[in-house]
N, C-alpha and C positions, 0 to 999 in steps of 0.2 A: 172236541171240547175238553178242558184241562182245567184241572180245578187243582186249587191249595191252599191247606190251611195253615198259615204263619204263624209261629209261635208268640208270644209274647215277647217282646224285647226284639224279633228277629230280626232278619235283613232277607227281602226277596229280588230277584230280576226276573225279567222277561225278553225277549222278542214278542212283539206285536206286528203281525205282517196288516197292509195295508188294508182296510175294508172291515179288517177284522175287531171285536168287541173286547174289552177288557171291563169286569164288575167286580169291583171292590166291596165285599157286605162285612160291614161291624157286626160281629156274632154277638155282641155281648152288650152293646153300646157303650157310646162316651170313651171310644180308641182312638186317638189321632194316629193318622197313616200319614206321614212323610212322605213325597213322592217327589220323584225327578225324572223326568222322559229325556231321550237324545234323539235325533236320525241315526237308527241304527248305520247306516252307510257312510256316517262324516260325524263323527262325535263332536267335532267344533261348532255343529246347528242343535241346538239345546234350547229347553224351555227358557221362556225369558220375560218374567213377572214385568217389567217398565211393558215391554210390548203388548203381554196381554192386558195388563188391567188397563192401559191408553186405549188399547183397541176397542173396548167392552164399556169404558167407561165408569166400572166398578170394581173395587177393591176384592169383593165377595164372588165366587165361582158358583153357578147350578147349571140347571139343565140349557143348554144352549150356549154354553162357555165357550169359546175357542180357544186353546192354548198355543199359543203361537211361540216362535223360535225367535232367537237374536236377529233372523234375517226375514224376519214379519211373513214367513210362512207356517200354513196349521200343521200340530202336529198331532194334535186328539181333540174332539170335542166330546161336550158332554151331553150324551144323547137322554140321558133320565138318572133323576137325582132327588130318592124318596126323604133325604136328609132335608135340604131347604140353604142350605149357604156352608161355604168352605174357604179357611184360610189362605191368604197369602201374602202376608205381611209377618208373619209370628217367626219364622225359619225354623229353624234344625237346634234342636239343642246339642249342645257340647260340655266337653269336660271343662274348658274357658267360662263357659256361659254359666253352667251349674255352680261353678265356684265363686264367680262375680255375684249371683243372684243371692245362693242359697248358703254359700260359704266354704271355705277349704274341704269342710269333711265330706263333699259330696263329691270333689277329685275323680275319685277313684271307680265312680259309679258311670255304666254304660250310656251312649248316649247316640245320638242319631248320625252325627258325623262321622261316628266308630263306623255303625252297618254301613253307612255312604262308602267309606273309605275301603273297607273290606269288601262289599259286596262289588264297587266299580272296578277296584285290583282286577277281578276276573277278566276285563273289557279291557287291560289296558289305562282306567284312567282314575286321575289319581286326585289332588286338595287344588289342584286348579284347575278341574273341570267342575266343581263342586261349585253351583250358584245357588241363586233366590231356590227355596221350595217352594210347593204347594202342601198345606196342611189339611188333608179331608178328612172331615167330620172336626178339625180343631173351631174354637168359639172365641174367636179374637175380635170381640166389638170395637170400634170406632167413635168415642166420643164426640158431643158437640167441639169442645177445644183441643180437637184432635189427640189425646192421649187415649191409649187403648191396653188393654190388659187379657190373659189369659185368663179363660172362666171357665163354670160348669158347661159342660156342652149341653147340644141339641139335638143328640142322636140318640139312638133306642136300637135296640137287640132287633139284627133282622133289616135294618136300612142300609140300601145299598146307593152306589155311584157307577153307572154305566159309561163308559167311555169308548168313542170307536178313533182307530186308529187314520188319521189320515193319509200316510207315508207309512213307512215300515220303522219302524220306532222300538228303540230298548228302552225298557220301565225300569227304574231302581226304587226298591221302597224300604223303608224303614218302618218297621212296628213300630212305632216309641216306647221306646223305657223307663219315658219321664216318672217318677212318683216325687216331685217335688212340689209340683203345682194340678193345677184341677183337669189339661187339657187327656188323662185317661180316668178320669176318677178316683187319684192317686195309686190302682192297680192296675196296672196294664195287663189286656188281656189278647187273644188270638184275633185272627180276621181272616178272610177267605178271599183267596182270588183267583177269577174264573175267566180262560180265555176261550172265544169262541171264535177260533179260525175260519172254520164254516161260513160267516155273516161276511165273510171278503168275497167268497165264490159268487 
């Protein structure tokens, strides 16, 4: 078992061999973790938000989720999830998106598709392998007239998201750095993540 704690703003990866567990725990709560999985063995089989939330039938991910690839195979599911509901509809913020939103002077401030980009460099891959994210623990409701908005979350210090690996799969994640909007409680803080190899044997 392997454990790490991510900094604030950071950027992590994994291998996840098949069988094996991967737990995401918000240390502090109200962190959005950006996350991206691939087939480790074919990068071009990648998470793929149209497939899972058709499959599942809902917008929102918890325990029993399946996240499925471009090519409608699983590639983690969610085996326990003390949180209660998680993004995937909000994406990745960017230096584009910050400035559209919140205006020019935020430019220059870090953002999720920076770690994306730097952290998949290592793997090879680069702004167009980058798709739909999943946002765990972000609070992105769905209104009755379908417009929806980034809010206070629903998480708390100590809740985790357990995911077991169906395939052997690389994780990219993003801390977010956001402090523009409410999805870290405008301070972004650490989070931990824990692989437990073992649970494949």
């Amino acid at each position: 078992m392997t454990t790490t704690t991510v900094p604030a703003r950071a950027a992590w990866s994994a291998v996840v061999p098949a069988g094996g567990l991967l737990t995401i725990t918000d240390l502090h709560g109200n962190q959005a973790v950006d996350f991206l999985v691939y087939d480790a063995h074919d990068t071009s089989i990648r998470y793929s938000a149209p497939d899972t939330v058709h499959a599942q039938g809902n917008i929102f991910l918890t325990t029993g989720s399946v996240l499925l690839s471009n090519e409608h195979t699983p590639l983690m599911t969610v085996v326990e999830d003390t949180c209660g509901r998680h993004d995937t509809v909000g994406g990745a913020c960017s230096k584009e998106s910050n400035t559209l939103r919140y205006g020019y002077h935020t430019w220059s401030q870090h953002a999720c598709v920076d770690n994306f980009l730097a952290e998949g460099a290592r793997y090879g891959l680069g702004k167009r392998d980058l798709v739909s994210n999943i946002n765990w623990y972000m609070n992105v409701p769905v209104e009755q007239d379908g417009t929806l908005g980034i809010v206070d979350g629903i998480s708390a210090p100590g809740l985790r998201v357990v995911l077991r690996a169906e395939t052997d799969v690389l994780v990219l994640v993003s801390n977010c750095p956001q402090v523009n909007n409410p999805c870290n409680g405008f301070e972004p803080t650490p989070v931990r993540m824990t692989i437990d190899e073992g649970a494949a044997a």
